[in-house]
C-alpha positions as a printed Julia matrix, in Angstrom:
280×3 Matrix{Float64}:
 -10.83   -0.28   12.08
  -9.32    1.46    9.13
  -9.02    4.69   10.7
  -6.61    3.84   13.27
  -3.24    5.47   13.72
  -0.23    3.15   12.41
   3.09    3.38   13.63
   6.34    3.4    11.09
   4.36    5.39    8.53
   4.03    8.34   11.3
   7.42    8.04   12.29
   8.66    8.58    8.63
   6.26   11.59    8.16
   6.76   12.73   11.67
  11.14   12.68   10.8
  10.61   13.8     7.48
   8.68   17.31    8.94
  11.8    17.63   11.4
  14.03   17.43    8.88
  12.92   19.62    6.38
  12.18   22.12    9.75
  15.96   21.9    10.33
  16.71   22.56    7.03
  14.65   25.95    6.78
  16.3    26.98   10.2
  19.5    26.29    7.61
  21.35   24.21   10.23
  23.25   20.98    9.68
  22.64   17.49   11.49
  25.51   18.21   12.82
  25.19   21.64   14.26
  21.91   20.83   15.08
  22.91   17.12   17.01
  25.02   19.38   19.14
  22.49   21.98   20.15
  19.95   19.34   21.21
  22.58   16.95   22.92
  22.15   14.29   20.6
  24.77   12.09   18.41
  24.56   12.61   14.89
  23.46    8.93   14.33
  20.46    9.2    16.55
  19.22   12.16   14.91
  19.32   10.78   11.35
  17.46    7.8    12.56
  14.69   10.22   13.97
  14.59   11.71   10.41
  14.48    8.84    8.55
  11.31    8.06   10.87
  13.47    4.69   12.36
  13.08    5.94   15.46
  10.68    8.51   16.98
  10.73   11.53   18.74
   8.9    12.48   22.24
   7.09   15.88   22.63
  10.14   17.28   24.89
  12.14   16.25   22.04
  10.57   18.27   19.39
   9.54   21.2    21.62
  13.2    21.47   22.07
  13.43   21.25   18.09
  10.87   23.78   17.71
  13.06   26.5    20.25
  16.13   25.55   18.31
  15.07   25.77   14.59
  12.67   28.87   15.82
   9.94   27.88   14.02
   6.51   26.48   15.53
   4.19   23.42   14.18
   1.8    21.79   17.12
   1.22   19.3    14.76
   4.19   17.9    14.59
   3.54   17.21   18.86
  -0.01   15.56   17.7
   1.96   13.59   15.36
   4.6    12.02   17.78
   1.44   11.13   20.1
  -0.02    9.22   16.96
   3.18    7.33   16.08
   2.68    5.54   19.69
  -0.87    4.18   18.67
  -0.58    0.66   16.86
  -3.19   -0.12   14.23
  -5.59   -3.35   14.48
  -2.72   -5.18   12.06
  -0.35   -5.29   14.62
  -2.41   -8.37   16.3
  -1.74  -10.33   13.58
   2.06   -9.93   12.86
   4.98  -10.73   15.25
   7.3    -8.57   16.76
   9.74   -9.1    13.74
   7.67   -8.36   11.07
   7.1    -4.67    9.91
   3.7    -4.34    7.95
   4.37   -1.43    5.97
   2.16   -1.89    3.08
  -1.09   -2.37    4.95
   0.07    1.02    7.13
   0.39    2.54    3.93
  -2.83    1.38    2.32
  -4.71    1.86    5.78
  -3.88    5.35    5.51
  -4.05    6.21    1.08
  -7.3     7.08   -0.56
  -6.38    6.11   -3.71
  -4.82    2.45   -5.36
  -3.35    1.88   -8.02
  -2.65   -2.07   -8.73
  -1.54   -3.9   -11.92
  -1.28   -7.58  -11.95
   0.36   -9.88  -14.22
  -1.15  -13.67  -13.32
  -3.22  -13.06   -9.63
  -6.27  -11.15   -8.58
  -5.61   -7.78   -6.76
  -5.55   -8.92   -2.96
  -8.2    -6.12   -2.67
 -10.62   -8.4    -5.04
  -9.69  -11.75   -3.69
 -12.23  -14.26   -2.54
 -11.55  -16.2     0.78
 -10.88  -19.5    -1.1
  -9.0   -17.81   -3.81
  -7.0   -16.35   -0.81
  -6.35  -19.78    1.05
  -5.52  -21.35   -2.45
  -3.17  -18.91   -3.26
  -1.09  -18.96    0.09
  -1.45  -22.81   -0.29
   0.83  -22.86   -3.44
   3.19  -20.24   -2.26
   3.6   -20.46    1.1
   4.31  -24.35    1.49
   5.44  -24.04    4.75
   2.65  -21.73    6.14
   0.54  -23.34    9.43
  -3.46  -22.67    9.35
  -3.17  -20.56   11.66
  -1.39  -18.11    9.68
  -3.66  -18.65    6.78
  -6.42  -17.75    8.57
  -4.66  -14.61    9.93
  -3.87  -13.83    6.54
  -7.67  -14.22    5.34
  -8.9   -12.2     8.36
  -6.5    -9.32    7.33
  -7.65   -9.44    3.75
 -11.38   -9.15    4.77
 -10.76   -6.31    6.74
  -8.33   -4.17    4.22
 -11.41   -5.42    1.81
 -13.97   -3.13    3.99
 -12.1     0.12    3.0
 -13.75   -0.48   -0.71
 -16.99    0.26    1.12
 -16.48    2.28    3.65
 -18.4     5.17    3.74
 -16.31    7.58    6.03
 -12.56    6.71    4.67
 -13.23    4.55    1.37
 -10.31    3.71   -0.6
 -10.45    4.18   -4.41
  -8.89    1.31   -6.78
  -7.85    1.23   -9.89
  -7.04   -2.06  -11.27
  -5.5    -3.24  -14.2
  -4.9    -6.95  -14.92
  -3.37   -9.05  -17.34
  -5.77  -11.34  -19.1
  -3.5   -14.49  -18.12
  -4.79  -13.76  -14.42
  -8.69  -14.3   -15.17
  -7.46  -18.04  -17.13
  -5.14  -18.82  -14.5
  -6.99  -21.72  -12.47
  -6.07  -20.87   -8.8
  -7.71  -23.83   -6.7
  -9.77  -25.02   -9.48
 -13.06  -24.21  -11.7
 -15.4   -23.34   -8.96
 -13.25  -21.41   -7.18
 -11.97  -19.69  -10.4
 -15.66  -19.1   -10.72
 -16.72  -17.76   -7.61
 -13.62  -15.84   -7.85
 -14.44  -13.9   -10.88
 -17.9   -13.38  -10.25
 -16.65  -11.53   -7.28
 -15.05   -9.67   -9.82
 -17.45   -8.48  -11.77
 -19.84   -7.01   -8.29
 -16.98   -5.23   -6.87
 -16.14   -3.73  -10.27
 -19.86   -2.47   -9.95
 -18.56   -0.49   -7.07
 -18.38    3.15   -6.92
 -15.08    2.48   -5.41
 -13.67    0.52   -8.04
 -12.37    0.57  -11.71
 -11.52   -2.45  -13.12
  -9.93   -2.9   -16.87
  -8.56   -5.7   -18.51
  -5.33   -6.08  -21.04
  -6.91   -8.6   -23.33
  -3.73  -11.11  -24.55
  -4.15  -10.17  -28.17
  -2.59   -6.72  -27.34
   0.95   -8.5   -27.35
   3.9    -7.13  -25.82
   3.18   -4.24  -22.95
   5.59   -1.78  -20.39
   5.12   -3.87  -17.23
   5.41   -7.47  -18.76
   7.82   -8.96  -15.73
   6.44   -6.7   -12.97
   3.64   -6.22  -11.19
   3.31   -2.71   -8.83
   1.21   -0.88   -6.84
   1.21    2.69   -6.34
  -0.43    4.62   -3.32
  -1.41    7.94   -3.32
  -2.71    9.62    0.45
  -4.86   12.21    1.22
  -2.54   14.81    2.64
  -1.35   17.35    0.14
   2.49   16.7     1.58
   2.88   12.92    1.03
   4.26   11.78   -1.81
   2.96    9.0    -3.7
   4.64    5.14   -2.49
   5.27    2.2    -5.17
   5.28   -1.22   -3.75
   6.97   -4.17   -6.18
   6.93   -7.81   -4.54
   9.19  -10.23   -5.25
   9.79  -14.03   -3.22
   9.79  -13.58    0.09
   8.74   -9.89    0.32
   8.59   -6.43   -1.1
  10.03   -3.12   -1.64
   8.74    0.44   -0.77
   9.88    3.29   -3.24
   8.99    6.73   -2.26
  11.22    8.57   -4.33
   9.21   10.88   -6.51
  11.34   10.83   -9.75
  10.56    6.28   -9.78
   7.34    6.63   -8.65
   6.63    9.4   -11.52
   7.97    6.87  -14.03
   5.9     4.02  -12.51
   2.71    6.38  -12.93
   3.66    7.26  -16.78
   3.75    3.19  -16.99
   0.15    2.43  -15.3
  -1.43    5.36  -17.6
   0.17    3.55  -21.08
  -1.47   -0.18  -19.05
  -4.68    2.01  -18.8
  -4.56    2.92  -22.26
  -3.99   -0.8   -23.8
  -6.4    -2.23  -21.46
  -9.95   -2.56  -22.32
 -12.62    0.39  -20.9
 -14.22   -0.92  -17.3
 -17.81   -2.0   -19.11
 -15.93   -4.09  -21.75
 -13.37   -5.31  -19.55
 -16.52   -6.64  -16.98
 -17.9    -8.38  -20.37
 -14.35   -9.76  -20.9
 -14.51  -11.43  -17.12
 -18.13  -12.32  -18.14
 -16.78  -14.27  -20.97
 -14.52  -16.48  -19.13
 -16.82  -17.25  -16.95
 -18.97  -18.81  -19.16
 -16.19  -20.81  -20.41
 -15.44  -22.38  -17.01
């Protein structure tokens, strides 16, 4: 399943090729609206990937900004293909993180007082959306466990595995999310998938005091083509934010290596885990 086309994440790559295509033919949106009988509004959304363009469309782009790229035409044809997440959100939500993660090779997650989602037991799951979803129906907690399970299976996935790096706050391994067994359960799930070839996991022990991310968690995606730029996603109540721009995301990445550098190595931080384990 991971290696299914998503939608919005195409359409953004697909608009941001076009633009930077019309901006080596050195034509404005404007001058170039004109020639290809658009309005300067629709164009813009086509480049900001809101809306996408058909194969006419960019054949005609091609002729205009003389330049040629069948890929971009292989592209548009991919934007139309919705990935296997789209069953479980309605028409009104946009899933852009899992589009984004479907489609990175490489994670990068700090967390302040919760398990990477990546790491999370089923129970530790349904606890969690228990306490912060109040309103939630069992259906959609059960849509929300399915999803997990199957973002889970890119950590061993043999053809398009996704590498993680997590860092976590000491305060999430004491924090007793739906009680000691499935605290428990929860951390010994820690310690096998940190035995992973797929995954590094380090700890920030709470004797190291004060650090740079100590009201924010973040994750950081990084994808396999040498023309995306990395993505930083911060949540906050009710949903998230996407930052692409590279200058933020460069400053989120000189912010995870300091975390790295606090944290305990990967062997000690599995004894750490180990440790409260034994106290539970």
């Amino acid at each position: 399943m991971s290696g299914q086309s998503n939608t919005n994440r195409q359409k953004r790559r697909l608009g941001r090729k076009l633009r930077e295509m019309r901006e080596r033919a050195d034509m404005t949106m404007d001058e170039a609206a004109e020639l290809l009988d658009k309005t300067r509004s629709s164009l813009h959304r086509i480049e900001v990937g809101e809306t996408r363009a058909d194969v006419h469309l960019i054949r005609s782009m091609m002729d205009i900004y003389d330049e040629r790229d069948d890929s971009l035409i292989d592209l548009s044809r991919a934007a139309k293909k919705k990935g296997w997440w789209y069953a479980f959100f309605g028409p009104s939500t946009e899933p852009f993180y899992i589009e984004d993660e479907a489609a990175a090779s490489h994670a990068a997650f700090f967390e302040l007082v919760t398990i990477p989602g990546l790491l999370q037991t089923e129970e530790y799951v349904r606890a969690h959306f228990a306490a912060s979803n109040i309103t939630g129906t069992k259906t959609r907690v059960d849509d929300v466990v399915t999803v997990r399970k199957i973002r889970q299976e890119r950590l061993t996935d043999t053809e398009k595995p996704l590498l993680l790096h997590a860092v976590i706050d000491e305060a999430a391994l004491r924090r007793m999310v739906g009680g000691r067994e499935v605290m428990r359960e929860q951390l010994q799930r820690l310690v096998t998938m940190a035995s992973l070839p797929t995954v590094t996991l380090q700890v920030i022990p709470s004797s190291c005091g004060a650090h740079a991310s100590m009201l924010s968690p973040f994750t950081v995606l990084s994808f396999p083509e040498p023309d995306e730029v990395d993505v930083q996603y911060v949540e906050y109540l009710g949903g998230s934010v996407r930052i692409d721009k590279p200058d933020r995301v460069r400053k989120t990445r000189l912010v995870f290596d300091h975390l790295c550098a606090m944290a305990l190595p990967p062997e000690e931080s599995i004894r750490s885990v180990e440790e409260v384990i034994a106290e539970l």
